[in-house]
C-alpha positions as CSV (number, residue, x, y, z in Angstrom):
1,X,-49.7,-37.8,-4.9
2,X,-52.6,-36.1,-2.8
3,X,-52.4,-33.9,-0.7
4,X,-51.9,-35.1,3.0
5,X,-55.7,-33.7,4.9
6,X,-54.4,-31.6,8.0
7,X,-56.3,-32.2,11.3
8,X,-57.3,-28.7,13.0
9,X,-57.3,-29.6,17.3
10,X,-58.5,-27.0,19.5
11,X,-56.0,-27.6,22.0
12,X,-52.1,-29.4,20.9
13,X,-50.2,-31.3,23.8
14,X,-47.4,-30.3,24.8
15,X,-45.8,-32.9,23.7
16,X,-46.5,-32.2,20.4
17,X,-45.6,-28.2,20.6
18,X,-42.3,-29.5,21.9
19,X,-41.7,-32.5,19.1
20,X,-42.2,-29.5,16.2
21,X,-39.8,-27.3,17.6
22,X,-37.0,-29.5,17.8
23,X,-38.2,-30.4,14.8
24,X,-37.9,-26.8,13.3
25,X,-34.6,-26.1,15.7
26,X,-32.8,-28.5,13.6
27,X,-34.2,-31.3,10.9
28,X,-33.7,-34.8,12.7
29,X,-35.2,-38.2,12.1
30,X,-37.2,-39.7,14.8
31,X,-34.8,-41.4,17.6
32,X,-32.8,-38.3,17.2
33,X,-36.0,-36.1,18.2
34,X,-36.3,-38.2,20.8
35,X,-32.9,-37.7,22.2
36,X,-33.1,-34.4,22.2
37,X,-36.5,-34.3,23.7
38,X,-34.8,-36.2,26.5
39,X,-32.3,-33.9,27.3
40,X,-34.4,-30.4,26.8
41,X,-37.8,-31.8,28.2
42,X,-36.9,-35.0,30.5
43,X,-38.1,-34.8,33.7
44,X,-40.9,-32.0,32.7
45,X,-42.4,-33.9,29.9
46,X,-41.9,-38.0,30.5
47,X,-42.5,-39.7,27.8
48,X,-41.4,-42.4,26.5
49,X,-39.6,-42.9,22.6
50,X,-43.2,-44.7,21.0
51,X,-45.0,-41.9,22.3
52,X,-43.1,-39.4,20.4
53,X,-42.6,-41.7,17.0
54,X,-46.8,-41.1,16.9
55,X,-46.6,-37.5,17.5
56,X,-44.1,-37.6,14.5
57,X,-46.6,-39.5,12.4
58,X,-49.6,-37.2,13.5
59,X,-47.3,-34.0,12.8
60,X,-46.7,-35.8,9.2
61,X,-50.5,-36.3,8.7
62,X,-51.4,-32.6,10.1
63,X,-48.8,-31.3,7.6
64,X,-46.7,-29.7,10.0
65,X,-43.5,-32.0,9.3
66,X,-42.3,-33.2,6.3
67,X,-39.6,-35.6,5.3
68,X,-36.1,-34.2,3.9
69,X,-35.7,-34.9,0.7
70,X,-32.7,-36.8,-0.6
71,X,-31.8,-40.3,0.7
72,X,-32.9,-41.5,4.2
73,X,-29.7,-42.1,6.5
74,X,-29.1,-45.8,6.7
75,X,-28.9,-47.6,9.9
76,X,-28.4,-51.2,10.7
77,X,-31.9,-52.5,10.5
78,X,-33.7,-49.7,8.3
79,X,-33.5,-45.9,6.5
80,X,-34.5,-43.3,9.0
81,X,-35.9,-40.5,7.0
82,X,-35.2,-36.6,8.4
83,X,-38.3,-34.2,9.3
84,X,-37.7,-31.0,8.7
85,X,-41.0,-28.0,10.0
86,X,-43.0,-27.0,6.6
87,X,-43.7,-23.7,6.4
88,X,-47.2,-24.2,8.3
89,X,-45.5,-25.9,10.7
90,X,-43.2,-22.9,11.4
91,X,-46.3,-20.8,11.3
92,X,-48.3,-23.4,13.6
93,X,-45.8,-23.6,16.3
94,X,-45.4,-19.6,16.7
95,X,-49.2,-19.3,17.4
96,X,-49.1,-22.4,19.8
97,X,-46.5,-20.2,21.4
98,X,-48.1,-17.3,21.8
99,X,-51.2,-19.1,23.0
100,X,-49.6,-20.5,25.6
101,X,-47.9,-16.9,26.6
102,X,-51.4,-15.6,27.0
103,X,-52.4,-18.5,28.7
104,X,-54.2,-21.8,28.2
105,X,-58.2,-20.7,29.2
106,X,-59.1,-24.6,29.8
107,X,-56.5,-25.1,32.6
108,X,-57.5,-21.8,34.2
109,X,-61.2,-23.7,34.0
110,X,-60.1,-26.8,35.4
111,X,-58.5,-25.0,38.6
112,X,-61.5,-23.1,39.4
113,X,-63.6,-26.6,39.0
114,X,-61.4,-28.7,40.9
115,X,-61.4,-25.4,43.8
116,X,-65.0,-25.8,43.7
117,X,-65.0,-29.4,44.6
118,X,-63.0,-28.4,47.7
119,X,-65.5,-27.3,49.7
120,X,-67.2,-24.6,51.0
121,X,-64.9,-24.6,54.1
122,X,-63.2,-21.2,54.2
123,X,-60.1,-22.9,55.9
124,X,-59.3,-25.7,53.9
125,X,-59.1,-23.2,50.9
126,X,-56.8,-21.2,53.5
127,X,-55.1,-24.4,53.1
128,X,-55.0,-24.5,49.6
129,X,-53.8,-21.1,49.2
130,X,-50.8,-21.5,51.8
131,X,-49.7,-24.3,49.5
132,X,-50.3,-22.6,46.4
133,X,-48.1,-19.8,47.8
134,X,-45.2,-22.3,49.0
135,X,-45.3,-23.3,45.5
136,X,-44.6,-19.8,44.0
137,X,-41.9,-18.9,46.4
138,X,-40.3,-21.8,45.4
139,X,-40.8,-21.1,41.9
140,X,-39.7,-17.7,42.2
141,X,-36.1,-18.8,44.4
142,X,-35.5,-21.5,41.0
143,X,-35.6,-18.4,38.9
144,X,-31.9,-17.2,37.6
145,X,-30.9,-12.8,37.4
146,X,-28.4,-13.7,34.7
147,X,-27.6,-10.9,32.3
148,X,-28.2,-10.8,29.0
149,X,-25.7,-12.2,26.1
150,X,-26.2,-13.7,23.1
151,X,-29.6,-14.0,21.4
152,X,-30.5,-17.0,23.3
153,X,-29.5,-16.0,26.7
154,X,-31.8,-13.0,26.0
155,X,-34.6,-15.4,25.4
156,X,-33.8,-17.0,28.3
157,X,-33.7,-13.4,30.0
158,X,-37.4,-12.7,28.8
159,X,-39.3,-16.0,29.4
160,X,-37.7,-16.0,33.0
161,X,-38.8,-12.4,32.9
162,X,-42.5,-13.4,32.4
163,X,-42.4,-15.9,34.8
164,X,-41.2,-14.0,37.2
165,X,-44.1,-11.0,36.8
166,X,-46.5,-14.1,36.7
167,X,-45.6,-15.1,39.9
168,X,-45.8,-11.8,41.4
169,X,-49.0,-11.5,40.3
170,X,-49.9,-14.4,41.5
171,X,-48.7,-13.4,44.9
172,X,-50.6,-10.5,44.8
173,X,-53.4,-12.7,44.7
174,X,-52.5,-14.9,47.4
175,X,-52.3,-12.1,49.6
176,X,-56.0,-10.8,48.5
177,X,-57.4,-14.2,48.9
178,X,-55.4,-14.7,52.0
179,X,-57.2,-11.7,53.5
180,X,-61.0,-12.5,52.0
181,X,-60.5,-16.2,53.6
182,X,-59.2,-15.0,57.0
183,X,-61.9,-12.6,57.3
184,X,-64.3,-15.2,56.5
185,X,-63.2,-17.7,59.4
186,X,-63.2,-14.8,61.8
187,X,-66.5,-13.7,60.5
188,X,-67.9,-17.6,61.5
189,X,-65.8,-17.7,64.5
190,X,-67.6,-14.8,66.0
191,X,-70.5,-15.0,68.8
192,X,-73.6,-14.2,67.4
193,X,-72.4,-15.0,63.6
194,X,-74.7,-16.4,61.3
């Protein structure tokens, strides 16, 4: 048999970082993965079941996935083989992870080119800021203060950690851009401004 060529992409969907973990969470075959991919992602990530049978098939071709050997459950029209994370996959997913953590470089590129197609207009990016901000505070008020328990509650603990520092920081920017913006529409506002 030869080997399967893996595919290197620059940047992986979510979709697909999602698929392999459930994937390496527990082995499942394909309308199991996307049941659970309902429940855990639904209503973040819509997609529907076709969608993730192909991100099964290109996790297969990259490698990632593999079936479980031993005989395919049976269901009433065909087998359904399990996928179980190789060891690349595992490896794979934990660098997509961290990637992400540090933050992906081509969204922070797409928000500064779709700011400057705004405008030049000082206060409709005041207006873009006060809704960026409404969007954090909301963000920050969906954020739980649980304790810590077991091992997945503290993982819980961390990422809603992270997110919330992120948002502070973000605040923190608000507020400086806040200030550049409103001293920019007072500075035009003024007699004798140029």
């Amino acid at each position: 048999m030869a080997p399967k060529r893996v595919r290197r992409q620059q940047t992986r969907a979510p979709v697909q970082t999602a698929v392999l973990a459930l994937v390496i969470e527990k082995p499942s075959y394909g309308y199991e993965v996307w049941q659970r991919f309902e429940q855990r992602f639904g209503g973040v990530l819509d997609v529907g079941s076709s969608r993730i049978y192909q991100v099964v098939n290109g996790l297969l071709e990259e490698g990632l996935i593999e079936e479980v050997p031993g005989e395919p459950e049976r269901s009433r029209r065909q087998p359904r083989p399990r996928y179980r994370a190789t060891k690349h996959g595992a490896r794979a997913h934990r660098e997509w992870l961290a990637e992400e953590l540090r933050g992906d470089p081509q969204q922070l590129e797409l928000r500064h080119r779709l700011l400057a197609v705004s405008g030049d207009d000082a206060s409709v990016l005041l207006e873009v800021v006060d809704r960026y901000e409404r969007g954090c505070l909301e963000e920050m008020a969906a954020l739980r203060t649980e304790g810590a328990g077991d091992a997945i509650a503290m993982r819980d603990r961390l990422l809603e950690e992270e997110r919330r520092l992120l948002l502070e920081a973000r605040m923190k920017w608000i507020l400086f851009a806040r200030h550049e913006l409103q001293a920019a529409i007072a500075g035009t506002q003024r007699p004798g401004a140029s």
